[in-house]
VEXVEX-130153 format. One record per residue (C-alpha): x, y, z; residue number from 1. Coordinates in Angstrom, 2 decimals. Example, Ala and Ser with C-alpha at 12.3 -4.5 7.8 and 13.67 -1.06 7.14 Angstrom:
% VEXVEX-130153
<r X="12.30" Y="-4.50" Z="7.80" resi="1"/>
<r X="13.67" Y="-1.06" Z="7.14" resi="2"/>
This chain:
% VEXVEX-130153
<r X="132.23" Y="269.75" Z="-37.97" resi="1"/>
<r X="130.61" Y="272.10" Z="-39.81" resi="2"/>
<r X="128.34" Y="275.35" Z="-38.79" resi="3"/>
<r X="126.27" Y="274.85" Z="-41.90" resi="4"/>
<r X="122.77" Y="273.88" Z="-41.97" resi="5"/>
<r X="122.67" Y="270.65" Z="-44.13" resi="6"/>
<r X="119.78" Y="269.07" Z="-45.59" resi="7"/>
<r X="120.13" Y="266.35" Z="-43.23" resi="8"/>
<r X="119.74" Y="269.42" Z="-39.86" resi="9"/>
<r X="116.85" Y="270.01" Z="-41.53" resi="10"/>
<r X="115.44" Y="266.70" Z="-41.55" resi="11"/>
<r X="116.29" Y="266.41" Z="-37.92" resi="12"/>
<r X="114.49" Y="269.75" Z="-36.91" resi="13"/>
<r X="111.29" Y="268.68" Z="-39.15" resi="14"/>
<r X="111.15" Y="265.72" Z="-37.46" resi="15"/>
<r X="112.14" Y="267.29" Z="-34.06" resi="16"/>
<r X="109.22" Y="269.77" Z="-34.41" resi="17"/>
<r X="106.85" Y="267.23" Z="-36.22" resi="18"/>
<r X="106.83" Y="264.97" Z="-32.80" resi="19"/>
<r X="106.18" Y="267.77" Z="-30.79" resi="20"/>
<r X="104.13" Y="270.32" Z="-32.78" resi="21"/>
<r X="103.03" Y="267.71" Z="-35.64" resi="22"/>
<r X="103.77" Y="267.71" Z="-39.68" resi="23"/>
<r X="102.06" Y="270.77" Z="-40.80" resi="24"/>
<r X="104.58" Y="273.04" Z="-38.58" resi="25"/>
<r X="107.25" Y="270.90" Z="-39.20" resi="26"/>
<r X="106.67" Y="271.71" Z="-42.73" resi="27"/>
<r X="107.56" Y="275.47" Z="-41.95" resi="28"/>
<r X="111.13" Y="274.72" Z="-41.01" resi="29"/>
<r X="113.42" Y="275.11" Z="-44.23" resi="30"/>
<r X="116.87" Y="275.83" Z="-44.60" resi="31"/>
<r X="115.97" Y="279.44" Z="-45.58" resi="32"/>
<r X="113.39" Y="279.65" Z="-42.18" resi="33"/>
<r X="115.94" Y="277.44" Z="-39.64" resi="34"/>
<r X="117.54" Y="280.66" Z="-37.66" resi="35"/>
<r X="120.30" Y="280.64" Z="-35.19" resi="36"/>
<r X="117.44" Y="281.31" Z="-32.46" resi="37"/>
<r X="115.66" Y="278.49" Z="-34.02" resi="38"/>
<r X="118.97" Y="276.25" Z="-33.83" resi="39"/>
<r X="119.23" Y="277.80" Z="-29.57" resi="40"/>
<r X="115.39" Y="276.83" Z="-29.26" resi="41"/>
<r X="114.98" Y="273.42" Z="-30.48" resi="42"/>
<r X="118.29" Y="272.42" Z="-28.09" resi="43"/>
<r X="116.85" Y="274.38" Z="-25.25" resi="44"/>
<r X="113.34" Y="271.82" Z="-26.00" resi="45"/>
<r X="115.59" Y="268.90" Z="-26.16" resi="46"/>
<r X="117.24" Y="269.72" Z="-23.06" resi="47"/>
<r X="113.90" Y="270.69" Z="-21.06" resi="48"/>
<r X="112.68" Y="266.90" Z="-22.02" resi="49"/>
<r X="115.70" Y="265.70" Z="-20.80" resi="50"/>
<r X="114.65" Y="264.22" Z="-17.95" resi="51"/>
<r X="111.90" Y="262.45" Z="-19.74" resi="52"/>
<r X="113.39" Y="260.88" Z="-23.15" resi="53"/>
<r X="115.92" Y="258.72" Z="-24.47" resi="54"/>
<r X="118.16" Y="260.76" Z="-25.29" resi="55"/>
<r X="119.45" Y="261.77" Z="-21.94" resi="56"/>
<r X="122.93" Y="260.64" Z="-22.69" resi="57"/>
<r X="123.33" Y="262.69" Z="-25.63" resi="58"/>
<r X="122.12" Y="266.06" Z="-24.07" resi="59"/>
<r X="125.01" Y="267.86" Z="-22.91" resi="60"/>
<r X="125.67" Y="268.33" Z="-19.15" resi="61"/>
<r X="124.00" Y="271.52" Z="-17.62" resi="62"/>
<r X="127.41" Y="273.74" Z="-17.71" resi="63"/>
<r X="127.43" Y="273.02" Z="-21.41" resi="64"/>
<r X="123.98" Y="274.38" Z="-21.62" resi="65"/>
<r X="124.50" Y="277.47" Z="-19.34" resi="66"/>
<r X="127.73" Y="278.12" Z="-21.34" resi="67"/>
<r X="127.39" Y="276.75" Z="-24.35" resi="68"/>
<r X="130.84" Y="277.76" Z="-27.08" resi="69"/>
<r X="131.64" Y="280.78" Z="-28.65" resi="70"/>
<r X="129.42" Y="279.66" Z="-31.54" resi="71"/>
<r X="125.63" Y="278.66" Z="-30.43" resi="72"/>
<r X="124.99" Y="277.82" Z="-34.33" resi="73"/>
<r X="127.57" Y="274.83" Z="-34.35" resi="74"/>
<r X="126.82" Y="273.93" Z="-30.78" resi="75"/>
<r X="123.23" Y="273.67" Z="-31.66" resi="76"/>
<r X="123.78" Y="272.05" Z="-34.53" resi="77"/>
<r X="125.97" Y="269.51" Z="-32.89" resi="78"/>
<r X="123.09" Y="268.24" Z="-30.01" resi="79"/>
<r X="120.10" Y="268.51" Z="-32.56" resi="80"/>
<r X="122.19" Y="266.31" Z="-34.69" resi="81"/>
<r X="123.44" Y="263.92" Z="-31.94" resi="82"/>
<r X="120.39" Y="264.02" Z="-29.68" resi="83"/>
<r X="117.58" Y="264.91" Z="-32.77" resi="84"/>
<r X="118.66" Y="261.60" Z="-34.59" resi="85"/>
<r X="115.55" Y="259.48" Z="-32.86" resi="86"/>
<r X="113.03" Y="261.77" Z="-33.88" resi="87"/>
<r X="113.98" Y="261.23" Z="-37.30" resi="88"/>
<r X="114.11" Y="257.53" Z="-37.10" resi="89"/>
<r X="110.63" Y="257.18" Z="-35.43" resi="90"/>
<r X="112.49" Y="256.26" Z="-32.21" resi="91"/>
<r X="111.47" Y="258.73" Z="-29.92" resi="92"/>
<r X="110.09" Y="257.34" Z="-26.56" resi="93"/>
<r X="108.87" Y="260.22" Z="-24.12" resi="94"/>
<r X="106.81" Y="261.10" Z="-21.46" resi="95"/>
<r X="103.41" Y="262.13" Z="-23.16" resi="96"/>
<r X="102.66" Y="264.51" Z="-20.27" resi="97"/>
<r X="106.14" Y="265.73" Z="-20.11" resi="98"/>
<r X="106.13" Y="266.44" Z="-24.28" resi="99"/>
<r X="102.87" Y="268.33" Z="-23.63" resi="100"/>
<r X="104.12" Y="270.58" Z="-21.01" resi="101"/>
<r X="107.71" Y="271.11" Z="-22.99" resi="102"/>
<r X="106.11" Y="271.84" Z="-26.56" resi="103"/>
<r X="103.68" Y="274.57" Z="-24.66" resi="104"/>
<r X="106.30" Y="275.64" Z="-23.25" resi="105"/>
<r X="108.22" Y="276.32" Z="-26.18" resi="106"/>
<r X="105.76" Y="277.02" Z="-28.82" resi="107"/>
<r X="106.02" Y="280.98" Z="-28.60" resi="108"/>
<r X="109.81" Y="280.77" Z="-29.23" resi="109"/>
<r X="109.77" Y="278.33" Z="-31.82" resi="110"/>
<r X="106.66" Y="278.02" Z="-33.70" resi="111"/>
<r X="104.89" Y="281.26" Z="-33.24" resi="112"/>
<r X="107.65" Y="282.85" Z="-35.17" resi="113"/>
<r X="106.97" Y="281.01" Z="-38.65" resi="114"/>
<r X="103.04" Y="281.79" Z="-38.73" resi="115"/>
């Protein structure tokens, strides 16, 4: 697998952010604005909504996300691909209070950044 940032990553994370944050930041991700933190954050969100999403099978198990590999950018690339795949497809089925509390949560680390 590869440690590059495909279109297709960048669907994911659009779609990722669009369901949390909604289109017009979604918009901001590109391939050019998609950093390694970015890659670290979005996985981190993913993994905080564990608990309530579809997904849960997909997220890796908690040593995995206390010590992820050498190289965060392909690990991160790896769940957001595997565990991203249902926000692209319109699949997504979450807790709406739990999606609230996560994308507050996160919004400093990944939005704020962008504006």
């Amino acid at each position: 697998m590869s440690d590059s940032i495909t279109e297709n990553d960048v669907d994911i994370i659009q779609a990722i952010i669009r369901s949390f944050y909604g289109q017009g930041n979604a918009r901001l991700f590109t391939s050019s604005t998609i950093t390694d933190e970015t890659i670290v954050k979005v996985v981190e969100l993913l993994a905080e909504t564990e608990d309530c999403s579809t997904w849960i099978d997909a997220i890796p198990s908690p040593q995995d996300l206390l010590m992820p590999s050498n190289k965060p950018r392909k690990w991160g690339l790896r769940i957001i691909r595997k565990s991203g795949e249902p926000s692209l497809t319109g699949n997504v089925r979450i807790n709406i209070m739990c999606k609230r509390f996560r994308a507050a949560q996160f919004k400093p680390a990944i939005i704020d950044p962008l504006n």
